[in-house]
Structures are given as structure tokens and as C-alpha cells.
C-alpha angles and dihedrals in degrees: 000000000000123000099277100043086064097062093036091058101051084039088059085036091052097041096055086061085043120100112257101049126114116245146186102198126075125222111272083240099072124112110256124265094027106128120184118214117255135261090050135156126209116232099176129000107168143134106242095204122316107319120025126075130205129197120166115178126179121222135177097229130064103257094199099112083064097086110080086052080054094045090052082047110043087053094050097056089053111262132123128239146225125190099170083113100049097098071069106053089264139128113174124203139184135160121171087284092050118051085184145347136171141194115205131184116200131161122242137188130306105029083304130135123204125211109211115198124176143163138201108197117217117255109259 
């Protein structure tokens, strides 16, 4: 391997793990069962201290008609719902691993929907 080839492999390594990038997979901290349309490109996907997780994703169509799948799914996996926020793009989540969790649809720029999950895990 000559001397360019080196940096330029850890530079495409790092950037698949960067913001910004499209993906297929979902974080591994995701309830079961939640699927993201795809394409999609991930715009954050971060821990915020020890117990809360962010992913925010941009798609180009309204994902909206999404949340029943995610309702159906949410519940199978165990947790309990709460769709008082709906009317806001909003469906809110919690079991006793998850003190509380959300997915929001809201539109952004340029013809362009984001999808919004976090989670705020329950102390132990």
C-alpha cells in the first residue's frame, strides 16, 4: 500500500461514521421493530450524557404516514404510548428502560422532512 492510499483510507473509514452521510442501517439503540425510509441521510446521531439518544435523519417524503407502522411497533416491542401530541408530529414513548422517548416529523427546507428520535433511558 503506498503512502496515500494509507490517509485516504482511515479519511473514507472515518467519514462513513461522520453526520451528513446516507445510511441503511439504524443505530443499535433503537426500539425494535422502528424502520427509516429509505433514502435517507443522517443529519445527528449522538449520546447527549449518559442517558439520552438523538438521531435526526432527513428524508424527501413526508414520513408522516409512518406512524401507525411505528405505533404497531412501538407496542410490540413492549412499550407504552402516548399520542396526545400527535396533532404535532409527535408520538411519545416510555417503558421502565425508557423514562421517555419521542418520534417527530417536521418539515425542513427545500421540499425536505426530518425524522427526530430520542430517547431518554430510565435511571438504573
Amino acid at each position: 500500500m503506498n503512502k496515500l492510499s494509507l490517509p485516504l483510507a482511515r479519511v473514507l473509514a472515518v467519514s462513513l461514521f461522520l453526520p451528513g452521510t446516507a445510511s441503511a442501517e439504524v443505530p443499535d439503540w433503537l426500539p425494535q421493530g422502528i424502520t427509516l425510509p429509505e433514502p435517507h441521510e443522517v443529519l445527528m446521531d449522538q449520546q447527549i450524557g449518559a442517558s439520552t439518544r438523538l438521531l435526526q435523519v432527513s428524508v424527501e417524503n413526508d414520513p408522516s404516514s409512518l406512524f401507525p407502522d411505528w405505533q404497531t411497533a412501538l407496542a410490540a416491542a413492549g412499550y407504552d404510548l402516548n399520542t396526545k401530541m400527535m396533532f404535532d408530529g409527535r408520538l411519545l414513548f416510555s417503558n421502565a428502560e425508557v423514562e421517555s422517548g419521542q418520534i417527530a416529523v417536521q418539515p425542513l427546507e427545500d421540499d425536505l422532512f426530518m425524522i427526530q428520535i430520542d430517547m431518554t433511558m430510565a435511571a438504573d
